[in-house]
N, C-alpha and C positions, 0 to 999 in steps of 0.2 A: 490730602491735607489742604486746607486752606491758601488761598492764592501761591501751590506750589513751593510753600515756605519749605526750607532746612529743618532737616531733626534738630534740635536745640538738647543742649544738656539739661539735664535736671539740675541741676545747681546753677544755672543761669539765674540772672534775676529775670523779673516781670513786670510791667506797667497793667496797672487795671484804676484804671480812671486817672485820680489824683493821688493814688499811694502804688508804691515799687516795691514790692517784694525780693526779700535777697536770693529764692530761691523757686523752687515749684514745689514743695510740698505743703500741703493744708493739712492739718487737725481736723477734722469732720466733727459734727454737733454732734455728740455722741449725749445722753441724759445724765447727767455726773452724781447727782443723787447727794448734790451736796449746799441745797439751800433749805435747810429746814425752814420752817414757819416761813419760808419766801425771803428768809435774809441769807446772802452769800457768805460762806464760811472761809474761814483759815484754809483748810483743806480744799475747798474752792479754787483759791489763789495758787496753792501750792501745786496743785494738780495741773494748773496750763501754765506755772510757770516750767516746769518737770518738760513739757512740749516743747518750749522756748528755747530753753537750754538744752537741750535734745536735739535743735538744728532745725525744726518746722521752720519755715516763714511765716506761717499766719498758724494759731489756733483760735477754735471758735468755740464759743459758748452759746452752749444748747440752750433753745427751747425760752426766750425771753422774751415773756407775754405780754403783750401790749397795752391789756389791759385787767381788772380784776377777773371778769369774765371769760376771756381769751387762756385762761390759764386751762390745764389737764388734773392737775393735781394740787392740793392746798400748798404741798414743799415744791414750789415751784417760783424762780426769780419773775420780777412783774418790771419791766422798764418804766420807773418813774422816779419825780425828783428826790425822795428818800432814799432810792436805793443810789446813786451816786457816789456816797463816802467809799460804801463797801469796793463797789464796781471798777473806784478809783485805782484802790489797791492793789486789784488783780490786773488793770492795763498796765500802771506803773511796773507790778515786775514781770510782767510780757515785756515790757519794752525794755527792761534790765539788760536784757540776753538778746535785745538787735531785731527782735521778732514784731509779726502784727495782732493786735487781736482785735478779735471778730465779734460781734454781738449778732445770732441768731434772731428775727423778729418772725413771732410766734404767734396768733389767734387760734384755741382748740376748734371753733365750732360747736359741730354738733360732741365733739369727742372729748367729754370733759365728764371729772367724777366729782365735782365740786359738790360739798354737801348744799350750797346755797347758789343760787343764781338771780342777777337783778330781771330775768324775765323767766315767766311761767316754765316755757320750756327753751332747750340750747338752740340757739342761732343755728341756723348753716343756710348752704344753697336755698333748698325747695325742701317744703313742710313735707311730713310723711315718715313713715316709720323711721326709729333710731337703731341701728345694729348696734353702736356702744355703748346704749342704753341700755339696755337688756343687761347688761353689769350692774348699772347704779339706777335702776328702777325707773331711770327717763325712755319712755318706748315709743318717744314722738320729739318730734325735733320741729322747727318752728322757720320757716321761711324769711329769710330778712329781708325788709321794705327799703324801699328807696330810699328813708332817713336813715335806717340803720347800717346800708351802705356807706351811704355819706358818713358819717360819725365814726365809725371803724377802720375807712381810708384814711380819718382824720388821726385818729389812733393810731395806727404805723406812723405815723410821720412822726407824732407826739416823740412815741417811743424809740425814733432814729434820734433826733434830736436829744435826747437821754440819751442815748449812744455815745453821742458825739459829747457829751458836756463828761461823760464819765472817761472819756478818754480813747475810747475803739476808735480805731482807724478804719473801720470795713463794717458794714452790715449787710446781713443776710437773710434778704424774705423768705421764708420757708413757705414754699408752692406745693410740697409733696405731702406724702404719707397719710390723709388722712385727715389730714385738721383744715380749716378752714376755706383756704383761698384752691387747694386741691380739690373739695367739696364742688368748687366753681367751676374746678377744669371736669370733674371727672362725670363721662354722664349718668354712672350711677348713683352721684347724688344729683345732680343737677336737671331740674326735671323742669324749668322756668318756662315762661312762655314770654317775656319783655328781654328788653336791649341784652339783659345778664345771663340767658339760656336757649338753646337750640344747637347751631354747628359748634366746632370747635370754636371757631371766630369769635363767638357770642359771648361761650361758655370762659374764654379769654380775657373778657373785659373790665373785668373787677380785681381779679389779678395785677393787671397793666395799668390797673387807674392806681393801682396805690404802688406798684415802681417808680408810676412818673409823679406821685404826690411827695416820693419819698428823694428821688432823685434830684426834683426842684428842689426840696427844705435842705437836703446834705450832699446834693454828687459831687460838689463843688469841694467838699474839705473831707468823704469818706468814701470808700473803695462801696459800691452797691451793688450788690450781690444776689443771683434767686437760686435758691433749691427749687428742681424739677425734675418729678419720675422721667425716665426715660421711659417706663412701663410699668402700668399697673397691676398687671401679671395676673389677674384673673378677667375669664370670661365676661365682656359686658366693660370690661371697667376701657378707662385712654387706653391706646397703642403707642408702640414708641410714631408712626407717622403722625398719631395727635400732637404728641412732645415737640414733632421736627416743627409744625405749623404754631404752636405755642412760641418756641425759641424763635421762628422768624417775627412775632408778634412783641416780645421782650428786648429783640436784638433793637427791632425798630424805634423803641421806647427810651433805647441809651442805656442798657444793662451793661456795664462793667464785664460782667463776666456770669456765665450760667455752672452752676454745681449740680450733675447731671448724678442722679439715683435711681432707685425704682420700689416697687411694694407698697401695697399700703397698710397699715396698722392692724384695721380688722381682717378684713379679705386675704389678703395675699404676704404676710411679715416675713413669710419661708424668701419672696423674694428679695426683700433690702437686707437677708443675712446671708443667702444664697447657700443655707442649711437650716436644717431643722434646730430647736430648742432643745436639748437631751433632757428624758425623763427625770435624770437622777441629779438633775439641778433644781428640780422645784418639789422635791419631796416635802419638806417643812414650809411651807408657807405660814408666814408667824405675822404678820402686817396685812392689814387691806390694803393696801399700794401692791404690795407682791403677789397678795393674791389676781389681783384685778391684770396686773402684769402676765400673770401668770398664765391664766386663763385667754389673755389675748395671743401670747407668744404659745398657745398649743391648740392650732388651728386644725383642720381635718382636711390637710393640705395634702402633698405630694411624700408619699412614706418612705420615698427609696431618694429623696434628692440628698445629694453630694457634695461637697464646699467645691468648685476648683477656682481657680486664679480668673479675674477678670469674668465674673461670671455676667457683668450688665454691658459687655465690651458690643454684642450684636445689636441692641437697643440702642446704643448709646450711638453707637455708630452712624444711625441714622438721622439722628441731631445734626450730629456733626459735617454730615453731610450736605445740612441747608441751610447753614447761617458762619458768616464769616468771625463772629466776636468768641471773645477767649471762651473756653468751653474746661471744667475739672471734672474729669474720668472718678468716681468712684464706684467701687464694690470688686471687692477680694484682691486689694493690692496688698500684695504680703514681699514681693520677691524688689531687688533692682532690676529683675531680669522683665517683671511687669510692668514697672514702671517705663523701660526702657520701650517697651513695648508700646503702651496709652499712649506716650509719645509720637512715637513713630506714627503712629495710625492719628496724629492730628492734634490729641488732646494736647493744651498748655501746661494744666498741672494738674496732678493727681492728690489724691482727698483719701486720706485712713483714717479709720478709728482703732478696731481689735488691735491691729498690729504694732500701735502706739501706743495705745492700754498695756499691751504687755511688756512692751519695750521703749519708752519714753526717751533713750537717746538712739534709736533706731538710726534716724536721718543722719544723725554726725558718723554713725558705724557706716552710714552706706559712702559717703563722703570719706572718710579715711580708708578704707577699703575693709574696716575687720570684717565686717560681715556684709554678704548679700541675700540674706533670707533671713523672712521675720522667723522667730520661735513660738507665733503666734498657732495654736493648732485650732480654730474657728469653731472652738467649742462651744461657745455660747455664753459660757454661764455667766459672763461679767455681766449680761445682761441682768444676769439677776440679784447681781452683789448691787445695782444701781440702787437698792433698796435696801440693801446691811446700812447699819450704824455707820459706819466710815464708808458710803458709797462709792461706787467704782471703781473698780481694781478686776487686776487678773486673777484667775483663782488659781496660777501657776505662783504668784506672789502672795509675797506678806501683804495681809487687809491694809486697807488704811487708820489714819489713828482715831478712831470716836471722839475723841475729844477734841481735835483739831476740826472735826467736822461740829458742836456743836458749839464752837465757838466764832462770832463773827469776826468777819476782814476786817472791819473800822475799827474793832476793840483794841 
């Protein structure tokens, strides 16, 4: 544990920069499947307020694209001055029930099924074949130049600053899984030969340029935040000792706090769910979204892998082991008994999704004492409800309301 600190309770509060949390648990960016045409819905707001009032300290909101291009999918939120009304809504009743919320900041890369893009082919690291092309008939991916660095660093900030005018207390650059600024860390895409590619250190640099472009524009009045694989989980791809040399390159930078994962999107998804996708959850594929989902979440991965608890805890460990700032344990926290666990071994606060999907006042049951085990059983398949008409739900529960979902938060 870090400079030999005390176990802390989980229901302690937290400092992470300029915002205190009343507690250690975080909502994780999970895909909520609930902004059609890129506008946040009813159901949107009701979904992380259901969080809030559930006892999380902070919920975050997934995947909020920086820019038109930056997006994965057309139903997907874009951080810009339009979408503020909506955005308002949903911080206002986050903040109803005493909680924070988070705004994920998003660029897909090369990993986007957009029917239209402002350049030939998808941005990423280094030009050269597209693997998530090969879905949407892009099977080359495009190198980005030292302006379009520049201008995409400018873009995160853009869209922190939209964070902060819509009301989030916290943003969170997403470094992992696949899109973008991961393309940068990982050297399976990253194939550069200037300042932005080679060792890790290199491979780092573009990453870190836009923490601290976004750090200057908001650290001062929001909690800033990075997702980082602990492991990329297949052969060729980061190691968690890449992640440890990253986190000492981010700690440096004035990162608030690191949210520690792993897997990425194409290659390796079996890992950020720590099980496989069951067949008999994508039998009907009725949407190209689902299918294309579909088809990513049933990799020709590991056929015998297992759910257990805390399954990214050896990975992550190693993070943890080389940098002293606040660090969030996620993957397979289901139990108090886990939680208690991430703790002990160092981490600050621990990051669920499934087990919050199923059970949205979870945190207050582990707080009162009713329960200390989620009734989540890591089946998957919410994974796939991200895509029903009323997006994300447990498929142990009632769906959510379609109608609440195509209707918007400002209405």
């Amino acid at each position: 544990m870090p400079g030999g600190a005390a176990v802390t309770s989980p229901f302690a509060p937290i400092k992470l920069g300029p915002l205190t949390l009343r507690n250690r648990f975080i909502k994780s960016a999970t895909n909520e499947g609930m902004a059609r045409g890129g506008v946040a819905s009813q159901m949107l707001v009701k979904h992380h307020e259901a969080m809030a009032a559930g006892g999380v300290a902070m919920t975050t909101l997934a995947y909020c694209a920086v820019s038109p291009d930056g997006r994965t999918f057309t139903d997907q939120l874009q951080l810009e001055p339009g979408s503020v009304a909506g955005l308002s809504v949903l911080t206002a009743a986050v903040h109803r029930h005493d909680a924070a919320a988070c705004a994920q900041l998003t660029h897909a890369g090369c990993f986007t099924f957009l029917p239209e893009l402002s350049t030939r082919r998808p941005l990423s690291a280094s030009s050269g074949f597209n693997a998530p092309g090969a879905l949407s008939g892009r099977l080359l991916r495009q190198g980005m130049s030292d302006a379009d660095i520049e201008r995409v660093a400018g873009e995160f900030v853009t869209a922190a600053k939209v964070a902060r005018d819509a009301g989030f207390d916290a943003v969170e650059i997403h470094m992992g899984h696949g899109y973008l600024l991961s393309q940068f860390l990982s050297p399976k895409y990253n194939h550069r030969m200037d300042l932005y590619g080679g060792d890790v250190v290199a491979r780092a640099r573009f990453p870190a340029r836009v923490l601290r472009g976004v750090l200057d524009a908001v650290g001062r009045d929001l909690a800033v935040t990075c997702k980082l694989c602990s492991t990329e989980g297949f052969k060729g791809g980061a190691t968690a000792a890449d992640a440890a040399k990253v986190a000492q390159i981010l700690e440096a930078e004035g990162a608030h706090m690191l949210v520690l994962s792993g897997g990425m999107n194409i290659e390796s998804p079996w890992v950020m769910f720590g099980s496989p996708l069951p067949a008999e959850a994508v039998a009907s594929p009725d949407s190209l979204a689902l299918r294309l989902a579909v088809r990513l979440l049933k990799p020709s991965g590991p056929k015998n892998i297992e759910f257990h608890e805390l399954y990214l805890l050896e990975h992550s460990r190693q993070v943890r082991a080389a940098v002293q700032l606040p660090l969030a344990y996620l993957g397979g926290v289901k139990s108090l008994a886990s939680v208690h666990r991430a703790m002990a071994e160092g981490f600050e606060c621990v990051v669920m999704g499934r087990a919050l999907i199923h059970d949205p006042e979870l945190v207050n049951k582990y707080r009162m004492g009713t329960a200390t085990e989620s009734g989540c059983t890591a089946c998957n398949r919410c994974i796939v409800m991200m895509y029903s008409p009323g997006g994300t739900s447990c498929v142990l529960r009632e769906p959510n309301d379609p109608t609440l979902n195509q209707t918007p938060a400002a209405s």
